[in-house]
N, CA and C atoms of all chains as a GROMACS GRO file, in nm:
protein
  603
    1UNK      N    1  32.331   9.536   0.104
    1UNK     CA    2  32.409   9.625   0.016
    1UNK      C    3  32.349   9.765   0.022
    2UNK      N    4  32.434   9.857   0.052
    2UNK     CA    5  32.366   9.986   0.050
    2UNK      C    6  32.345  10.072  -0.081
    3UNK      N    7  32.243  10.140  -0.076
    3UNK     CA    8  32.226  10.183  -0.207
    3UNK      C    9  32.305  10.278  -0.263
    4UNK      N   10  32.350  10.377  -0.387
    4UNK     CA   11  32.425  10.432  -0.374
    4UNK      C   12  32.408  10.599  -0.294
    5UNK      N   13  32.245  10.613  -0.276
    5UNK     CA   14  32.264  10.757  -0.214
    5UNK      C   15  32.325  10.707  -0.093
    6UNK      N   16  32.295  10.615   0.007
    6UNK     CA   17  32.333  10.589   0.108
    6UNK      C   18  32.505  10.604   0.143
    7UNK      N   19  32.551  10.520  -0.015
    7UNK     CA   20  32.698  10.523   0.003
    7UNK      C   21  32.752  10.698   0.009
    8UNK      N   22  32.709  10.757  -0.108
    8UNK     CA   23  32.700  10.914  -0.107
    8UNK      C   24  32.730  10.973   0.067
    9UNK      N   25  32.584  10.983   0.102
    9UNK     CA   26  32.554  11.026   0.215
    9UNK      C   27  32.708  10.988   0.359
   10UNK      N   28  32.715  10.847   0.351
   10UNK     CA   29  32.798  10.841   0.449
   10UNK      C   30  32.953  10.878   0.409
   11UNK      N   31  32.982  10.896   0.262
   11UNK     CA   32  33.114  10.946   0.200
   11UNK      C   33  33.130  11.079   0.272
   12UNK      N   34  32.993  11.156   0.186
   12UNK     CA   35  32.971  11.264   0.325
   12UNK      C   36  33.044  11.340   0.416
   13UNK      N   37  32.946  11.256   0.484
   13UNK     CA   38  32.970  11.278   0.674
   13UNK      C   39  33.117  11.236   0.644
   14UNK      N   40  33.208  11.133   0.600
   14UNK     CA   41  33.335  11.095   0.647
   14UNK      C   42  33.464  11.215   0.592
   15UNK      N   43  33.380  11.255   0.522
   15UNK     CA   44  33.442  11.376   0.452
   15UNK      C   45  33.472  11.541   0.501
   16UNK      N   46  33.353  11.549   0.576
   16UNK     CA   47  33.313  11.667   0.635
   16UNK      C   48  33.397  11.599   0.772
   17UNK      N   49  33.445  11.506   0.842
   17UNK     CA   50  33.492  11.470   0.950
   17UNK      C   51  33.677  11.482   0.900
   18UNK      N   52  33.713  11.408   0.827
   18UNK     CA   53  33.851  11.402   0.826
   18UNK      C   54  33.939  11.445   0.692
   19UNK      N   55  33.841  11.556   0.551
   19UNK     CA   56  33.900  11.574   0.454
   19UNK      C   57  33.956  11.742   0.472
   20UNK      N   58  33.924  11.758   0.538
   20UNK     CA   59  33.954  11.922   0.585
   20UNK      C   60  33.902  12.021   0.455
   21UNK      N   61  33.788  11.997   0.402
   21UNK     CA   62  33.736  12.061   0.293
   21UNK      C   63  33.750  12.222   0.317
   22UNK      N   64  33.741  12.341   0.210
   22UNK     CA   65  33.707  12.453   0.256
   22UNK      C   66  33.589  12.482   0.243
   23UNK      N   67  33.521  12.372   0.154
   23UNK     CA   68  33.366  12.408   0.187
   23UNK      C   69  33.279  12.253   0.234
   24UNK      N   70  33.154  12.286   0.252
   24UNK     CA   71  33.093  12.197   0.328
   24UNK      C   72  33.087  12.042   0.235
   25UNK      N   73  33.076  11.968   0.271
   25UNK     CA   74  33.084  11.832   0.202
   25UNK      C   75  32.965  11.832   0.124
   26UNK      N   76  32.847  11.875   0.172
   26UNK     CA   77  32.719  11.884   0.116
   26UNK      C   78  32.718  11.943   0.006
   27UNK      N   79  32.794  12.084   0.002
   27UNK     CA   80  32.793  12.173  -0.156
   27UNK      C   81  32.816  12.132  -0.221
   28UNK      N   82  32.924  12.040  -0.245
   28UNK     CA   83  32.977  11.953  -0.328
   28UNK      C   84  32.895  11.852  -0.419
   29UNK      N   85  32.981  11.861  -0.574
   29UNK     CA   86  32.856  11.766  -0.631
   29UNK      C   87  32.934  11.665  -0.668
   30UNK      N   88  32.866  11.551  -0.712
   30UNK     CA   89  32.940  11.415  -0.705
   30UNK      C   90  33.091  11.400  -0.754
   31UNK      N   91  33.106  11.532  -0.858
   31UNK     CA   92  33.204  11.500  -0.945
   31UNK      C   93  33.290  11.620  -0.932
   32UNK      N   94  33.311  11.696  -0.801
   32UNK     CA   95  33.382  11.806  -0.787
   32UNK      C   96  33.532  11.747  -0.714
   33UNK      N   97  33.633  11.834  -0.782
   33UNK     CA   98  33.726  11.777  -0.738
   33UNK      C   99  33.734  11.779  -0.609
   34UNK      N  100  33.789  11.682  -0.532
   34UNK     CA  101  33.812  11.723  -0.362
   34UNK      C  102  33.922  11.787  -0.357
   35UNK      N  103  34.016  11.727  -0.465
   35UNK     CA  104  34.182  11.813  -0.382
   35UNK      C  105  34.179  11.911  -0.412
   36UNK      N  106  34.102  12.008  -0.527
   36UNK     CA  107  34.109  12.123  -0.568
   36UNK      C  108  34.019  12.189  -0.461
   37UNK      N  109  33.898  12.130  -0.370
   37UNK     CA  110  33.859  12.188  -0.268
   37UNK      C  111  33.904  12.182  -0.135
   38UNK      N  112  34.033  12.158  -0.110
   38UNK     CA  113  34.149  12.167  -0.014
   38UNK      C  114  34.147  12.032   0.009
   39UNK      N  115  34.176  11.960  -0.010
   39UNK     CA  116  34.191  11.779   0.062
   39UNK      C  117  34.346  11.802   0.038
   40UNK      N  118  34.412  11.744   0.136
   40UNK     CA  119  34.593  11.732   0.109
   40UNK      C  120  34.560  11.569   0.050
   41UNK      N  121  34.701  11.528   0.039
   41UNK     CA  122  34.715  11.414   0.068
   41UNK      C  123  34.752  11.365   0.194
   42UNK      N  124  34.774  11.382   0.250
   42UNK     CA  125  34.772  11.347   0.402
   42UNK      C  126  34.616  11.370   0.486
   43UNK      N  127  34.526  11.424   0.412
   43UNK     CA  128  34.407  11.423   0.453
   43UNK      C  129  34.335  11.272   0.360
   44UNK      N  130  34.410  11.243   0.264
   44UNK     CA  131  34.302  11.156   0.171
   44UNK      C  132  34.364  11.043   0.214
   45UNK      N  133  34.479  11.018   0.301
   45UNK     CA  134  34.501  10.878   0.401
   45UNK      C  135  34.424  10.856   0.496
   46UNK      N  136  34.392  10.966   0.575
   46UNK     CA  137  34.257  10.961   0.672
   46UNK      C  138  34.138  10.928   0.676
   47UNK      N  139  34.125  10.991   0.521
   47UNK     CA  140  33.998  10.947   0.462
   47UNK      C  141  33.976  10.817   0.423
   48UNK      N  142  34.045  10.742   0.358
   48UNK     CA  143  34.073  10.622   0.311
   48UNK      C  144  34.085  10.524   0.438
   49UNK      N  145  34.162  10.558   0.534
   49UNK     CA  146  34.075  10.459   0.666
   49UNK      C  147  33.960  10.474   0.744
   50UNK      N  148  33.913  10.601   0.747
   50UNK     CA  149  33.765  10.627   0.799
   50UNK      C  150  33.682  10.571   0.708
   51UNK      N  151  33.720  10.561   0.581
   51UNK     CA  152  33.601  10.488   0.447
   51UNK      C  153  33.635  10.300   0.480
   52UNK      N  154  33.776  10.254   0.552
   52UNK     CA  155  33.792  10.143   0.571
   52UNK      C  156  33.679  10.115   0.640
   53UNK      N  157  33.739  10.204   0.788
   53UNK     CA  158  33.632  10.144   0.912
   53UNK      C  159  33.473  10.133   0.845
   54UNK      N  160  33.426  10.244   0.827
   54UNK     CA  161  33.296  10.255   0.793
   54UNK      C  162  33.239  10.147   0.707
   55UNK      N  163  33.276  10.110   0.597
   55UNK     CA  164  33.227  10.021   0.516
   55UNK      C  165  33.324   9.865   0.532
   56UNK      N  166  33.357   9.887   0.657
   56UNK     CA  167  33.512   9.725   0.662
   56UNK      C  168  33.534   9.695   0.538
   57UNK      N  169  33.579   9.760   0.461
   57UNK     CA  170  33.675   9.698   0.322
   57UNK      C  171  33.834   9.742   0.409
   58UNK      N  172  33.881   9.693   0.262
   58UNK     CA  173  34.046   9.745   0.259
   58UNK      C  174  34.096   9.821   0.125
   59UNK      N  175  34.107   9.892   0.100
   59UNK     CA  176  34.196   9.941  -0.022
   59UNK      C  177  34.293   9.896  -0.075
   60UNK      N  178  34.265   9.797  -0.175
   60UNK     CA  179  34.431   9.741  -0.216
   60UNK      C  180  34.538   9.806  -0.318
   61UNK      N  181  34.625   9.782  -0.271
   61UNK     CA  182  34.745   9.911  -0.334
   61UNK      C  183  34.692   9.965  -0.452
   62UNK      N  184  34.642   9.902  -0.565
   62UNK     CA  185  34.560   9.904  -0.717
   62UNK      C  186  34.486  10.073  -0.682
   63UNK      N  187  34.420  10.025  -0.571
   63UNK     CA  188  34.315  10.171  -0.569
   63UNK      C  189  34.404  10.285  -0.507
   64UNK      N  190  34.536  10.253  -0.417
   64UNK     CA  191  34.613  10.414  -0.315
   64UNK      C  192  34.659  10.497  -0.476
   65UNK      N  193  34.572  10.546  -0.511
   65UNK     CA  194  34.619  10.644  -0.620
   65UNK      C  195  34.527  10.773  -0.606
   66UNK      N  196  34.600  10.872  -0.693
   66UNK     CA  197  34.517  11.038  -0.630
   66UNK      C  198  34.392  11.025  -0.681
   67UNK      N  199  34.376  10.922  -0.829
   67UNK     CA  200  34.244  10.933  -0.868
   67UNK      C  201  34.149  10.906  -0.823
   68UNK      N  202  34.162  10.739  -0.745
   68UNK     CA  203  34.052  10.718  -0.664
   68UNK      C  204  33.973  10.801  -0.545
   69UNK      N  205  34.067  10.877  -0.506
   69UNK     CA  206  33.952  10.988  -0.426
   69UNK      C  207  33.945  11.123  -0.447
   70UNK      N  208  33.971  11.140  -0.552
   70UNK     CA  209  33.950  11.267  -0.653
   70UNK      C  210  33.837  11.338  -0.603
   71UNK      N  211  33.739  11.277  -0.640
   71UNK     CA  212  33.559  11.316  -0.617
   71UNK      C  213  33.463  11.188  -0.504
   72UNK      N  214  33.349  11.216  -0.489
   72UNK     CA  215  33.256  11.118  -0.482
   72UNK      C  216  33.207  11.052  -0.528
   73UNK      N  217  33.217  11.075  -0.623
   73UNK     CA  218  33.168  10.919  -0.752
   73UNK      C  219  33.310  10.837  -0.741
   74UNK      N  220  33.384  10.899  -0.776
   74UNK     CA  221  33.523  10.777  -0.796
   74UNK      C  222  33.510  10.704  -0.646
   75UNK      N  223  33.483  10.780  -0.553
   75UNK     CA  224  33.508  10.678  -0.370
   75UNK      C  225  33.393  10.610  -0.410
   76UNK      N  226  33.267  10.608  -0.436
   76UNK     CA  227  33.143  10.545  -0.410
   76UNK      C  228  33.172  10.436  -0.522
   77UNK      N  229  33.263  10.463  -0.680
   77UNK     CA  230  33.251  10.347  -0.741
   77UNK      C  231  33.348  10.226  -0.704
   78UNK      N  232  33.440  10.266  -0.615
   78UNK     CA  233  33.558  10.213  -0.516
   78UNK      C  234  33.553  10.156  -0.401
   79UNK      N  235  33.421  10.200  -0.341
   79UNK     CA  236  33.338  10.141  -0.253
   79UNK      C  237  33.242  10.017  -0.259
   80UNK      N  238  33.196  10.042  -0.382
   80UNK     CA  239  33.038   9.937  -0.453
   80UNK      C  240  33.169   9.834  -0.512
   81UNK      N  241  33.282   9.865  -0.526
   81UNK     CA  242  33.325   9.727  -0.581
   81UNK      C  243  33.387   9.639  -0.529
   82UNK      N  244  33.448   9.723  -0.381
   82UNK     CA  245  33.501   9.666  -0.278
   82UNK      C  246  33.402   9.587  -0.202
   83UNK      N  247  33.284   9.598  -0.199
   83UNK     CA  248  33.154   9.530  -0.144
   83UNK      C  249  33.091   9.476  -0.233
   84UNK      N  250  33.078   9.494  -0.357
   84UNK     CA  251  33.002   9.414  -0.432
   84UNK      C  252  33.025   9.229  -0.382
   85UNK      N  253  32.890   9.198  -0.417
   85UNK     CA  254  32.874   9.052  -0.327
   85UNK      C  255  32.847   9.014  -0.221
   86UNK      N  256  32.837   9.156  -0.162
   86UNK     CA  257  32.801   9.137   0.023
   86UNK      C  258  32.656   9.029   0.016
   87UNK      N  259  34.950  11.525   1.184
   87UNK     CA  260  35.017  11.390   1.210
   87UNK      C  261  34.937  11.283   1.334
   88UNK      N  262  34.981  11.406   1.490
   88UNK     CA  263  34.904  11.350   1.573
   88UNK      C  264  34.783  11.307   1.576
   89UNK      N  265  34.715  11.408   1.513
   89UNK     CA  266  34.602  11.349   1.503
   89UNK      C  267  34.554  11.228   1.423
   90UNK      N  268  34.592  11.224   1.315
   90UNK     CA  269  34.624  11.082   1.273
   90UNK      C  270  34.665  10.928   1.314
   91UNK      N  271  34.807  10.947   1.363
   91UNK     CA  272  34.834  10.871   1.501
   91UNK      C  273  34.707  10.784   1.608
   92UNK      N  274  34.646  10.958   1.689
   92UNK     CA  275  34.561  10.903   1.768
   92UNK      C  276  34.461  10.859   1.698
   93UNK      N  277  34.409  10.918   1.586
   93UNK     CA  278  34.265  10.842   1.516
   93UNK      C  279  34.320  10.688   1.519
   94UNK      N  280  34.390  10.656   1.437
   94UNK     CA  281  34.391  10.514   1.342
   94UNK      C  282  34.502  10.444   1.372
   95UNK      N  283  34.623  10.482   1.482
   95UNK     CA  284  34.669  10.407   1.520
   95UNK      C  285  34.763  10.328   1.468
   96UNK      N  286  34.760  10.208   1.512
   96UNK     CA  287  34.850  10.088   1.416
   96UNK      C  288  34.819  10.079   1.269
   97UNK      N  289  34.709  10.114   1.240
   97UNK     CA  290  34.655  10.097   1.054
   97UNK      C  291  34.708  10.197   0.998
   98UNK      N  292  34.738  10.305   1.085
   98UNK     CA  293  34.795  10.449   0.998
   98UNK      C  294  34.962  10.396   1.011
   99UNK      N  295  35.030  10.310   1.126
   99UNK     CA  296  35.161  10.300   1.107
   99UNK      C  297  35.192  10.195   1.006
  100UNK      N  298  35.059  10.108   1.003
  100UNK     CA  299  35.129  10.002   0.930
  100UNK      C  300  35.050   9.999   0.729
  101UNK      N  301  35.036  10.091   0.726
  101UNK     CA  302  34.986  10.157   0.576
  101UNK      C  303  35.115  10.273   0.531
  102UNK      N  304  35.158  10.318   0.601
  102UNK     CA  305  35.189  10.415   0.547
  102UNK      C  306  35.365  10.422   0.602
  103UNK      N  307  35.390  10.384   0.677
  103UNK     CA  308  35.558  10.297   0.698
  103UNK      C  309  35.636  10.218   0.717
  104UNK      N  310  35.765  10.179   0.696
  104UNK     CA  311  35.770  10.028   0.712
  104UNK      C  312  35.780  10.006   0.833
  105UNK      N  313  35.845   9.881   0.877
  105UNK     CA  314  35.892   9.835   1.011
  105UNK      C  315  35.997   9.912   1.036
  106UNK      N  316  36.112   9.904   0.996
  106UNK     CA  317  36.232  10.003   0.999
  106UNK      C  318  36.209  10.134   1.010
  107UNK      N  319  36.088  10.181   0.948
  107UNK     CA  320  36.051  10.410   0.997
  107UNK      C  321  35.992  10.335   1.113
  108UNK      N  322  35.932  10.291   1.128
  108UNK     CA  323  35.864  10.263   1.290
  108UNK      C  324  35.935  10.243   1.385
  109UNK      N  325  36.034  10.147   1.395
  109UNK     CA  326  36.123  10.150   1.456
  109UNK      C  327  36.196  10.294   1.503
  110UNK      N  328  36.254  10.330   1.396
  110UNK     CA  329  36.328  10.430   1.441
  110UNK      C  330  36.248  10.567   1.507
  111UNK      N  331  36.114  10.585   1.474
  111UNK     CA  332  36.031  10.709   1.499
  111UNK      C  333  36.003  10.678   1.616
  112UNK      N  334  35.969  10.544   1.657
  112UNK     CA  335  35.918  10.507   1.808
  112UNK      C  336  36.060  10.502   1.894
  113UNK      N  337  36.131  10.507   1.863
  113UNK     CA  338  36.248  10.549   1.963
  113UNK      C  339  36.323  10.627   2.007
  114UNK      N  340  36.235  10.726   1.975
  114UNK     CA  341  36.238  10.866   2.052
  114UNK      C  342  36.101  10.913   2.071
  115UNK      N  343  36.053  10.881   2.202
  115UNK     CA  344  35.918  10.933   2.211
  115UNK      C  345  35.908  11.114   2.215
  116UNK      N  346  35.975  11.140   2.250
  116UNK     CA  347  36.008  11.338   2.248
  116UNK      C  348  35.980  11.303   2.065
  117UNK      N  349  36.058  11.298   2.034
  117UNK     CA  350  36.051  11.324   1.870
  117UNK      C  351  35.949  11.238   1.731
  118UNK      N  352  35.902  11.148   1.826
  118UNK     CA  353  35.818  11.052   1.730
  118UNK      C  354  35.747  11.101   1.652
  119UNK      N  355  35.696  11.224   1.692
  119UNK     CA  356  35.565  11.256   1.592
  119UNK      C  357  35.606  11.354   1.500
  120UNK      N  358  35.701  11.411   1.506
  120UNK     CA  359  35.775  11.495   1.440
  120UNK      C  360  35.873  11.411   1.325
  121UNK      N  361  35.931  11.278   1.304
  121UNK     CA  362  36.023  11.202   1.244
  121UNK      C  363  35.878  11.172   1.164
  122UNK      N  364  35.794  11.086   1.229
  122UNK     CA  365  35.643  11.057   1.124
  122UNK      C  366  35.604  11.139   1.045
  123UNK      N  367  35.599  11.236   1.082
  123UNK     CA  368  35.600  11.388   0.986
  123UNK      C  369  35.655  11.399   0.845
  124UNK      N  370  35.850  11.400   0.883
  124UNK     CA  371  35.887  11.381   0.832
  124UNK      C  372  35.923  11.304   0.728
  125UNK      N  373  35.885  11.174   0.760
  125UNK     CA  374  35.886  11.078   0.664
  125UNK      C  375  35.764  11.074   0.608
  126UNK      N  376  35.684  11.119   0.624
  126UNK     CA  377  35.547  11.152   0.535
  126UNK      C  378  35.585  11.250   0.461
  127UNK      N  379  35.625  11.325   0.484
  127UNK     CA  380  35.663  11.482   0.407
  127UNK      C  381  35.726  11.421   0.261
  128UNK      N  382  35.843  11.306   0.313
  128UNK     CA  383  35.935  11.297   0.210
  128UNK      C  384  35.870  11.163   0.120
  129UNK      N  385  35.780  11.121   0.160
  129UNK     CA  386  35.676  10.998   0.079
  129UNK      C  387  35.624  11.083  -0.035
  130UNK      N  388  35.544  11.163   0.019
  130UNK     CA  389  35.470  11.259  -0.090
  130UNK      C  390  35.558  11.308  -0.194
  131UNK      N  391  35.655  11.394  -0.112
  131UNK     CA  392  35.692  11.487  -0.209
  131UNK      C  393  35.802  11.352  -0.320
  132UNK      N  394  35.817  11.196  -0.298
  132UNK     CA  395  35.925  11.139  -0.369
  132UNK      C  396  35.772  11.087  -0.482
  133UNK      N  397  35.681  11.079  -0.436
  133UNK     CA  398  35.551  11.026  -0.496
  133UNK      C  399  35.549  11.152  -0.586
  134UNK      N  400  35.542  11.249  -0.605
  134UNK     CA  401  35.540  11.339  -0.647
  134UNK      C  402  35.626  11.346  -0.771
  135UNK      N  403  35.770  11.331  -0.712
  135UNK     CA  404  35.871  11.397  -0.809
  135UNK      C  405  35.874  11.293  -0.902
  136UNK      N  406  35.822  11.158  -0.877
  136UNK     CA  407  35.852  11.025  -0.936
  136UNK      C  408  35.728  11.040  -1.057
  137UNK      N  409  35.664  11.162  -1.038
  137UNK     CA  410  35.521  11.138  -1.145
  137UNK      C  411  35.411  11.024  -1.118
  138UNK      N  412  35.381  10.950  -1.023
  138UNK     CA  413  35.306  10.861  -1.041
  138UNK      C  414  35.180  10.880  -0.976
  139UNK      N  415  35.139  11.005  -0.959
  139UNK     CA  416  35.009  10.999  -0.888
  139UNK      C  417  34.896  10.928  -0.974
  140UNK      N  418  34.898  10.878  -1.081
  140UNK     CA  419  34.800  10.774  -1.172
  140UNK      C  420  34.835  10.586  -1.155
  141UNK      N  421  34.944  10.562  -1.089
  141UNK     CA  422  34.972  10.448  -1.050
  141UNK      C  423  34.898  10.394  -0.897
  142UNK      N  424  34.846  10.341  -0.877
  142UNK     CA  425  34.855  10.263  -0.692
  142UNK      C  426  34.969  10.234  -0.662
  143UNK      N  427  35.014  10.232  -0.586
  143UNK     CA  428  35.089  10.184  -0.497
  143UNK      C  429  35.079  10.180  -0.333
  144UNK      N  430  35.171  10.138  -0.255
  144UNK     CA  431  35.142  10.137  -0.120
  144UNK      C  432  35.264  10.244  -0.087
  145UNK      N  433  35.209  10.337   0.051
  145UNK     CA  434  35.310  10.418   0.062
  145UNK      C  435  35.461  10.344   0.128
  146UNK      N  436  35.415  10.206   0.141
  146UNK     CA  437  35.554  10.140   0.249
  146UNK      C  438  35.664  10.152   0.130
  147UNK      N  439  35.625  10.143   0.011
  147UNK     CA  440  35.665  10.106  -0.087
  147UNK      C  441  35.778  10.218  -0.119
  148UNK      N  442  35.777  10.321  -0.074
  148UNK     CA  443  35.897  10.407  -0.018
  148UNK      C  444  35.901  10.427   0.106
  149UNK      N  445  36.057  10.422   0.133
  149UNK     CA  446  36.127  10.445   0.268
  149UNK      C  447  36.229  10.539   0.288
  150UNK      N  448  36.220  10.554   0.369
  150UNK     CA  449  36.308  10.649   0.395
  150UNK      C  450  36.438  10.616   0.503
  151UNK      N  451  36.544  10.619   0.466
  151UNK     CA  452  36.602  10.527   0.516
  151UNK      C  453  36.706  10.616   0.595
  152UNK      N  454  36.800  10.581   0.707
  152UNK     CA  455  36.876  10.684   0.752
  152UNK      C  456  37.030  10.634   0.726
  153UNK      N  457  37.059  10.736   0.728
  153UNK     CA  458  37.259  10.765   0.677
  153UNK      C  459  37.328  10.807   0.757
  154UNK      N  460  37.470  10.827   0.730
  154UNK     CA  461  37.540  10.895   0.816
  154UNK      C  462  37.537  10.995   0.847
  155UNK      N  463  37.505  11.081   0.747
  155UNK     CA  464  37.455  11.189   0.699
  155UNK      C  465  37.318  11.248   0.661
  156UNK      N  466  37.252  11.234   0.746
  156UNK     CA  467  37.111  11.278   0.666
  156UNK      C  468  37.008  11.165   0.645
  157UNK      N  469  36.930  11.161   0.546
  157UNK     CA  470  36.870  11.000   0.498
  157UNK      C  471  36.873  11.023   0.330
  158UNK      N  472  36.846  10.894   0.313
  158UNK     CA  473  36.783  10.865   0.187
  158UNK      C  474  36.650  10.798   0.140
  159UNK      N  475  36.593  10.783   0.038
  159UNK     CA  476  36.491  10.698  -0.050
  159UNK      C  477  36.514  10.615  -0.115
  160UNK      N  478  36.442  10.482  -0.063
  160UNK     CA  479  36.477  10.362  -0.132
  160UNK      C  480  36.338  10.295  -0.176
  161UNK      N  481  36.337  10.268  -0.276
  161UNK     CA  482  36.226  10.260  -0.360
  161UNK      C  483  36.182  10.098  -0.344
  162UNK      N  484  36.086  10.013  -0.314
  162UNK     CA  485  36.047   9.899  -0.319
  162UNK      C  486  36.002   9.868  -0.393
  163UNK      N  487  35.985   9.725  -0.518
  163UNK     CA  488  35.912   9.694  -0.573
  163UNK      C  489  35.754   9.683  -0.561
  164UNK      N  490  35.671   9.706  -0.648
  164UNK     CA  491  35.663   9.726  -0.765
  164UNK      C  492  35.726   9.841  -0.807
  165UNK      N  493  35.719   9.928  -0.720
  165UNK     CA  494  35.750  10.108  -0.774
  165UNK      C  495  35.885  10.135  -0.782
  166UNK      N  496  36.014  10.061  -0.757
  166UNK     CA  497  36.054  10.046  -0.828
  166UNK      C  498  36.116  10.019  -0.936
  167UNK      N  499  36.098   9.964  -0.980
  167UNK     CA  500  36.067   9.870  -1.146
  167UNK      C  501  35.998   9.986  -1.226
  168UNK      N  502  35.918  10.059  -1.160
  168UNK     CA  503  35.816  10.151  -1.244
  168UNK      C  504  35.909  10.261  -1.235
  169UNK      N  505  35.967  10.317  -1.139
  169UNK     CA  506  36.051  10.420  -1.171
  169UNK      C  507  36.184  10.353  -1.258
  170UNK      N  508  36.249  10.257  -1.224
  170UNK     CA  509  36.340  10.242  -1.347
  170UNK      C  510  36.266  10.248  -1.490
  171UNK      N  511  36.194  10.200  -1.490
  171UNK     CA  512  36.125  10.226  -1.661
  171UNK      C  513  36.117  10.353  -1.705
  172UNK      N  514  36.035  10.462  -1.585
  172UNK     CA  515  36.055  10.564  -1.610
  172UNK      C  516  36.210  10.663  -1.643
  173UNK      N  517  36.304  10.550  -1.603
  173UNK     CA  518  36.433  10.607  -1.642
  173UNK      C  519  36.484  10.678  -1.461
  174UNK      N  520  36.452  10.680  -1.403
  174UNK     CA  521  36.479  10.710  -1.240
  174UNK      C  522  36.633  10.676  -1.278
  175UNK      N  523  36.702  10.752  -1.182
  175UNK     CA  524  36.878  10.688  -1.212
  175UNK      C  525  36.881  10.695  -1.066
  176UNK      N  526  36.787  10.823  -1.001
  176UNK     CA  527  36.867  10.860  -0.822
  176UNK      C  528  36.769  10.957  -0.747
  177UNK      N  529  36.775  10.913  -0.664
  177UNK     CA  530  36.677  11.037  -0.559
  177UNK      C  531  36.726  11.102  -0.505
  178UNK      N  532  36.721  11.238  -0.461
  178UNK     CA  533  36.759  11.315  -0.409
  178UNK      C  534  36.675  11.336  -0.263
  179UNK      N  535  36.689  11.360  -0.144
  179UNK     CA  536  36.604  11.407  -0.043
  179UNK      C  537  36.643  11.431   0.064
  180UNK      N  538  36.579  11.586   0.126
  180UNK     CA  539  36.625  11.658   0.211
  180UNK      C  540  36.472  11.654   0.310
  181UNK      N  541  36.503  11.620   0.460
  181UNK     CA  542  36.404  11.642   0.496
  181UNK      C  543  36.387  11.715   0.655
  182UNK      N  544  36.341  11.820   0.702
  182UNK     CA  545  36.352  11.876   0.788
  182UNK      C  546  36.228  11.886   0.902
  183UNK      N  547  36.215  11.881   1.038
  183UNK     CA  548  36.139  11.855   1.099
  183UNK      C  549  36.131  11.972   1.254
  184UNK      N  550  36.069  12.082   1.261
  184UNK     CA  551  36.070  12.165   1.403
  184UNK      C  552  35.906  12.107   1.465
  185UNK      N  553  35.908  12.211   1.601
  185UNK     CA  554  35.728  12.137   1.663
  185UNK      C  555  35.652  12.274   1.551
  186UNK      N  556  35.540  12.177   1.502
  186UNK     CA  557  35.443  12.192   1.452
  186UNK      C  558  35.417  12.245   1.314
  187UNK      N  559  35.563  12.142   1.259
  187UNK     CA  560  35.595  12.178   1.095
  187UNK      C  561  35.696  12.044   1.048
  188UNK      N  562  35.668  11.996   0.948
  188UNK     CA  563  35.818  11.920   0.888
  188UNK      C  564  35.809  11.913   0.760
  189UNK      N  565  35.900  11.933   0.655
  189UNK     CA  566  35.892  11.934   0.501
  189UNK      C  567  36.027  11.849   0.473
  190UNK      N  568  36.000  11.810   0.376
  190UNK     CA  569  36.101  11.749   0.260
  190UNK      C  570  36.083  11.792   0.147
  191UNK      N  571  36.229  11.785   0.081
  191UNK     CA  572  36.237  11.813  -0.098
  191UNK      C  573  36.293  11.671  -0.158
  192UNK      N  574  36.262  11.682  -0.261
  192UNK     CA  575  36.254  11.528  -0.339
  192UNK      C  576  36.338  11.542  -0.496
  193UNK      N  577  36.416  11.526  -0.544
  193UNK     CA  578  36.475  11.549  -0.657
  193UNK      C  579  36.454  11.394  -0.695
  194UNK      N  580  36.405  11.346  -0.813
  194UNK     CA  581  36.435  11.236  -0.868
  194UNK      C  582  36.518  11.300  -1.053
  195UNK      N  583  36.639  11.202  -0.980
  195UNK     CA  584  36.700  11.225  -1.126
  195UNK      C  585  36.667  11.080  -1.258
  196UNK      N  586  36.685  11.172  -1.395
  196UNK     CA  587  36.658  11.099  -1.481
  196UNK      C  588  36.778  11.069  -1.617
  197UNK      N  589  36.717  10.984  -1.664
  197UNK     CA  590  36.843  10.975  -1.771
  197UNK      C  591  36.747  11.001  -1.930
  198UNK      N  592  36.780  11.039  -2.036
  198UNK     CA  593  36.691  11.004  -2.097
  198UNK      C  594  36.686  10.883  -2.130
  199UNK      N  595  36.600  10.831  -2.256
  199UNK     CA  596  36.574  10.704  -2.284
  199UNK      C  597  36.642  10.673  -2.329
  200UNK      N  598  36.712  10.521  -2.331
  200UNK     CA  599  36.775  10.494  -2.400
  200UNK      C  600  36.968  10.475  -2.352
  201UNK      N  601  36.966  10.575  -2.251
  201UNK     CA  602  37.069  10.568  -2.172
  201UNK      C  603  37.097  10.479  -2.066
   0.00000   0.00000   0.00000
């Protein structure tokens, strides 16, 4: 089970790869909005399968909502529950 | 779009349209990526007009369907059940597609309550 900086860290990188931020993924603090820092929604589908591959979960319909990837805390607590039990 | 496409492939076609937009987008390879567009354009903006960005749902869960004239939006359960509650009576949608642009507009009409 990865810890949560770890989960952080690789939210990250997947972020800075396919959320089209206007600023760096790093500036960002856990609880900053993403879409208000340019994420479309058509960027937060991308994201949501790069967070598939990376951690092999699936997102079940419950979570395809704008809130769940709002920030990095909401993906990382969306993440830890989709894996919880590993 | 494309880029999307090439990232993720079958998981991006089969998350985000039904069998029927697939169908029809893959049968025009000149135009495929441009119709995908489009029917993304008009997902959002019906997700949108419908108010539910606080609900989950799956995006298959709207379609976009084609007409004689144009297309329409046809709403799948669960979401729609949730837009009838919300009072939904009709969708409206216009959706347009050139290279390296496509938009849709989304009107969802309402009734008030009780009607």
């Amino acid at each position: 089970m990865p810890t949560p900086d770890q989960i952080n860290a690789d939210i990250r990188a997947i972020l800075r790869e396919h959320a089209r931020l206007a600023a760096d993924a790093d500036t960002l603090t856990d609880d900053a909005d993403l879409y208000a820092a340019g994420m479309t929604s058509h960027a937060s589908v991308n994201l949501m399968l790069a967070l598939e591959d990376k951690f092999e979960v699936e997102f079940p319909e419950r979570m395809l909502r704008r809130r769940a990837f709002e920030n990095i805390a909401a993906i990382r607590e969306a993440i830890e529950e989709l894996t919880a039990g590993r | 779009m494309q880029e999307s496409l090439d990232r993720f492939g079958d998981r991006f076609y089969r998350r985000v349209f039904t069998p029927a937009e697939i169908a029809y987008c893959e049968s025009s390879p000149a135009e495929r990526t441009r119709r995908y567009a489009a029917r993304y354009a008009a997902k959002e903006a019906a997700w949108k007009a419908l108010s539910l960005d606080d609900t989950g749902h799956a995006w298959t869960a709207i379609e976009v369907v084609r007409q004689d004239h144009g297309v329409s939006v046809v709403l799948h359960d669960p979401l729609a059940a949730r837009a009838l509650a919300r009072c939904t009576t009709a969708i409206s949608v216009s959706i347009t597609h050139e290279a390296g642009y496509a938009a849709a507009v989304v009107l969802a009409h309402t009734a008030p309550p009780g009607h």
